[in-house]
C-alpha positions in Angstrom: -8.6 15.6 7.4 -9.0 12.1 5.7 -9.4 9.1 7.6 -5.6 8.1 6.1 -2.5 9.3 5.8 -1.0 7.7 2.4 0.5 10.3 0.2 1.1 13.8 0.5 -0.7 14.5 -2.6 -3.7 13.7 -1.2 -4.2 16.8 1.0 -4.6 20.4 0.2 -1.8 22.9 0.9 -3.7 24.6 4.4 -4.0 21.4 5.9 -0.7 20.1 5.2 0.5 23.6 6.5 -1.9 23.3 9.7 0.5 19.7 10.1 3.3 21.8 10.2 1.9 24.1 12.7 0.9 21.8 14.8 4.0 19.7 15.0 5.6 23.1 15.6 3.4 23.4 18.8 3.7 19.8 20.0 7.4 20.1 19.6 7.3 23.8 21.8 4.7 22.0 24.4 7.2 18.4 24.7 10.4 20.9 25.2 8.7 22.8 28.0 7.6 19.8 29.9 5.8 17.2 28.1 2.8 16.9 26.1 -0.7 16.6 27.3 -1.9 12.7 27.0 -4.7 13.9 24.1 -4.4 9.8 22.7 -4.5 8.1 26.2 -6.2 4.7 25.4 -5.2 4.5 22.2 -3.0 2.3 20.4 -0.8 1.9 17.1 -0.2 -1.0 15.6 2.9 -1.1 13.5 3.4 -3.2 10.7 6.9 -3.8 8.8 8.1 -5.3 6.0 11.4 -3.7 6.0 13.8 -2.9 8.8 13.7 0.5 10.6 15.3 3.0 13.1 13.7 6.3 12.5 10.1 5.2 11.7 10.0 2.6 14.4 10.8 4.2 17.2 9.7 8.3 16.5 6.1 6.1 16.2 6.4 4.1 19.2 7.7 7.6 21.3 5.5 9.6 19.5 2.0 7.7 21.0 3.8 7.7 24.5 4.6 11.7 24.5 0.5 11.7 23.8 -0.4 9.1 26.2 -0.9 6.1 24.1 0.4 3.1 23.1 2.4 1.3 20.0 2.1 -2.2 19.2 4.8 -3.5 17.0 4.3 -6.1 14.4 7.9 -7.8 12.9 7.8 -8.5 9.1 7.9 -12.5 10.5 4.7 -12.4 12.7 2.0 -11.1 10.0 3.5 -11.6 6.3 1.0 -9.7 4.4 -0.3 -10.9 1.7 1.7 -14.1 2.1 0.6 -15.8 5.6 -3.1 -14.2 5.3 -4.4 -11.6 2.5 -3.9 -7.7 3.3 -7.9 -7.5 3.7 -8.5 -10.1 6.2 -5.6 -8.9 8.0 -6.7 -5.0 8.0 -10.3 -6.4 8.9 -8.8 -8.2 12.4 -6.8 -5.6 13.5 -9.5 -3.2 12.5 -11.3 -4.3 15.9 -8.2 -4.9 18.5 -6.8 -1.2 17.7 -7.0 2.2 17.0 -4.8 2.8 14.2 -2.3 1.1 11.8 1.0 2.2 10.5 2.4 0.1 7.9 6.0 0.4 5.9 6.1 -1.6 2.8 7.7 -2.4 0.1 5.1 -2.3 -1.9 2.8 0.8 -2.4 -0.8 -1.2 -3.4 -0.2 -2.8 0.0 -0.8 -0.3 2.1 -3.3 1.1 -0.2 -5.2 -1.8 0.4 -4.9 -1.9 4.0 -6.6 1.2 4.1 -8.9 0.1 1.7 -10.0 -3.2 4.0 -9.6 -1.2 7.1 -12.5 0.7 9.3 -9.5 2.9 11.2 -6.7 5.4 10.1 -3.6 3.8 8.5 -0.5 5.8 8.0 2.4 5.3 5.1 5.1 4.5 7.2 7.2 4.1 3.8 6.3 2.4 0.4 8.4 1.8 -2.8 6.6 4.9 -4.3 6.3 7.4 -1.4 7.3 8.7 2.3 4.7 11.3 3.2 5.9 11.0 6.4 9.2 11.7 6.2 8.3 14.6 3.7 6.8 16.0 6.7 9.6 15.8 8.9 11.4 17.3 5.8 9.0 20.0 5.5 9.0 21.3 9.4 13.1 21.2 9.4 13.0 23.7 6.6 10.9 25.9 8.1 12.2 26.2 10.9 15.2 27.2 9.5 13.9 29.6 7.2 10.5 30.6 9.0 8.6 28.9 5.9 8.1 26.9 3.0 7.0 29.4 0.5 9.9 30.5 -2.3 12.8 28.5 -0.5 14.6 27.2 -3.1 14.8 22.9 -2.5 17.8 20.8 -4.8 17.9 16.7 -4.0 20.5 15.4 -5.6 20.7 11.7 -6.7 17.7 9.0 -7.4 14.4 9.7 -8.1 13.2 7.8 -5.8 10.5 7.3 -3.0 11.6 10.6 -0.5 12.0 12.3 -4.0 8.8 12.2 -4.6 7.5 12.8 -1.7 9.7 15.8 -1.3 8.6 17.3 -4.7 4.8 17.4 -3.8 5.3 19.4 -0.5 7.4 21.5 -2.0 5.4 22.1 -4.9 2.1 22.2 -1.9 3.8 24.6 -0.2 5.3 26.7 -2.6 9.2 25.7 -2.5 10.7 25.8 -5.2 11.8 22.3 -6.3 15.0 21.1 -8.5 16.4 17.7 -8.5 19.2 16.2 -10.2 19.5 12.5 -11.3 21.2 10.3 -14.0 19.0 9.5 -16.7 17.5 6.2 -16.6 16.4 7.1 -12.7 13.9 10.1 -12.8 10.9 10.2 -10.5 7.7 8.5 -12.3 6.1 10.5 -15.1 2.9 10.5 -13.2 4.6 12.2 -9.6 6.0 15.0 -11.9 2.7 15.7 -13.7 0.7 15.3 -10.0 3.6 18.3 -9.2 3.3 20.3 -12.2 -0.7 20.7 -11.1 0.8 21.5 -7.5 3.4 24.2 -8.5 0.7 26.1 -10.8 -1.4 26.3 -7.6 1.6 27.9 -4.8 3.4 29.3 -7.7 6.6 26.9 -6.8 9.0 26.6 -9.7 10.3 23.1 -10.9 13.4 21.8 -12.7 14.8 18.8 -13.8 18.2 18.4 -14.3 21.1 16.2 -15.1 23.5 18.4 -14.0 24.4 18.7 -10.2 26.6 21.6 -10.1 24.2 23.2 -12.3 21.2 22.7 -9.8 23.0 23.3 -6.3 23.1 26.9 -8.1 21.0 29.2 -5.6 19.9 26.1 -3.2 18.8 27.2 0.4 18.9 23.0 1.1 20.6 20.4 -0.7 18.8 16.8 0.1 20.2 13.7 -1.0 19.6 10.0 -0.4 21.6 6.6 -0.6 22.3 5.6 -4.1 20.7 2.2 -3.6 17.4 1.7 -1.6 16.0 -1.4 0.3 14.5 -4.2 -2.1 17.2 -2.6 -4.9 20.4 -4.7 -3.3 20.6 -6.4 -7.0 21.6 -2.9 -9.0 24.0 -2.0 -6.5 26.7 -2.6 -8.1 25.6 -0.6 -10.9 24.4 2.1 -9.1 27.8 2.8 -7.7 29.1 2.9 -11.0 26.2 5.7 -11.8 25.7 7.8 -8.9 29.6 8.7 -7.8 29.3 12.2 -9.9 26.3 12.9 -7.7 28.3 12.8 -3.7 27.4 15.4 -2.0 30.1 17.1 -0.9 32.0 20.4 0.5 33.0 21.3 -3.1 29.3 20.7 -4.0 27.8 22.6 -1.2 30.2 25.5 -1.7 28.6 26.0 -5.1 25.0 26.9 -3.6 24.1 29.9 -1.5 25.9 30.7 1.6 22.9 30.2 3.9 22.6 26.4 2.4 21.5 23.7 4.8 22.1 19.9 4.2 19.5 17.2 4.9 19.4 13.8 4.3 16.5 11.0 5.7 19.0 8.2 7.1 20.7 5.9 6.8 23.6 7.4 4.9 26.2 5.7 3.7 29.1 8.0 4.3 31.4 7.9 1.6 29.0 7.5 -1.5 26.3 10.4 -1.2 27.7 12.1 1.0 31.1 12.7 3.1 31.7 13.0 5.9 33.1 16.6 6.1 29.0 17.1 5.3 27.9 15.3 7.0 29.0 16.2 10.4 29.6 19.6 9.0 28.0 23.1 9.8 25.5 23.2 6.5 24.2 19.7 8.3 20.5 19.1 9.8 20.6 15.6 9.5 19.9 15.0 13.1 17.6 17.5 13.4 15.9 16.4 10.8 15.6 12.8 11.9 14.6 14.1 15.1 12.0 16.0 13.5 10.2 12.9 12.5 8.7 12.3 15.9 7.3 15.8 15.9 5.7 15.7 12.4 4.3 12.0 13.3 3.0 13.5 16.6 1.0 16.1 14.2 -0.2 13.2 12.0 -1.2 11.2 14.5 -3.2 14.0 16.2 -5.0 14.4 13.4 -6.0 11.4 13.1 -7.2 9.9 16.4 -7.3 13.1 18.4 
């Protein structure tokens, strides 16, 4: 395993699928008591720039189900970059703990915290990727469907950050991957060809479509996202002139296969991506999904400082 966890295109298919495995277990061992204390001593530092729910506190529970600690870091109290460059500031904190987990806006950032750092940081979420929440996204869908491998995977909406995440453990893991978005909002060329190499490897199939009715055509799980992401608050209003076409919805859902689940990674904004009826409705794994993030972290973290 690599010292980091940045991008999910940075590991091999087995070891992403040993994650999965072993969030499986650590989620089997917390139900039927608690987990053993495997990171007692050590702690994680947490460093935001952006506001969070999910990756905030599935961190901080996540090191106290393994006996550790979380330290967290507002976007006031370190500015990085701004108050103090990102190497000096992964040098210091190098030396008080254990690990760093850092969401960002920027992606370079937390590249170069690793960069500067002597201990494991973790992408807790960058304007180019979410490996972690493609790992909670991962261990929902199989254990829905027992496995990764020839599950058919549709997000609908923008091409952004979970998108692409998304895309590369599916294509690692041999899902089969479509997405549909409005032109002018496709995934970067660069995350499609890194995919491309993926799918040839686990034999996943790709598509890229305009269409959503079109690519919800067969889908096991629909995935969608809001239509406007943190730092984009300026093309909002555009956006929701764009994106409506794209609601996921029971109309929508009806058109893929009967077995369909819905996920989404939170915050939705009910209404615009997706309704209500959806939602709250029986295709839904939302909360199990969110829920899931704490197991997959648990995995990651592991990993890493185990």
């Amino acid at each position: 395993m690599k010292k980091d966890f940045l991008a999910i295109s940075d590991y091999p298919s087995q070891e992403l699928q040993d994650l999965l495995d072993l969030a499986e277990e650590l989620k089997a061992e917390w139900k039927s008591g608690g987990n053993k204390p495997i990171l007692q001593g050590k702690v994680l530092a947490m460093i935001f720039q952006k506001p969070s729910l999910r990756t905030r506190v599935s961190f901080d529970m996540a090191m106290r189900h393994l006996g550790g600690d979380a330290l967290y870091l507002s976007p006031a109290e370190i500015g990085l970059g701004k108050r103090e460059s990102i190497a000096d500031v992964a040098r210091v904190i190098s030396g008080y703990v254990q690990a760093v987990m850092a969401r960002v806006f920027a992606h370079e950032h937390v590249v170069e915290l690793a960069k500067w750092s002597s201990i494991p940081v973790i992408n807790g979420l960058s304007d180019y990727n979410h490996p972690c929440q493609a790992m909670a996204d991962a261990l929902t869908i199989q254990e829905e469907f027992g496995t990764l491998k020839g599950i058919n995977v549709t997000y609908v909406g923008d091409g952004n950050n979970v998108a692409v995440s998304l895309m590369h453990v599916c294509a690692k893991l041999g899902a089969n991957f479509t997405i549909a978005n409005p032109e002018g909002y496709d995934m970067p060329a660069e995350s499609i060809a890194e995919a491309r190499k993926f799918a040839a490897e686990s034999g996943s199939a790709l598509a890229f479509l305009r269409d959503p009715h079109e690519a919800v055509k067969g889908a096991q799980v629909i995935y969608t996202d809001t239509w406007t992401s943190m730092g984009q608050e300026a093309e909002a209003a555009r956006r929701a002139k764009v994106f409506p076409p794209y609601q996921v919805n029971a109309a929508l859902v009806a058109e893929a296969a009967p077995e369909a689940i819905v996920m989404h990674c939170l915050p939705a904004h009910r209404g615009q991506e997706i309704t209500d009826e959806v939602a709250d409705g029986p295709h839904s794994r939302l909360f199990p999904q969110a829920h899931n993030r704490l197991h997959a972290q648990k995995a990651i973290l592991a990993q890493l400082l185990g």
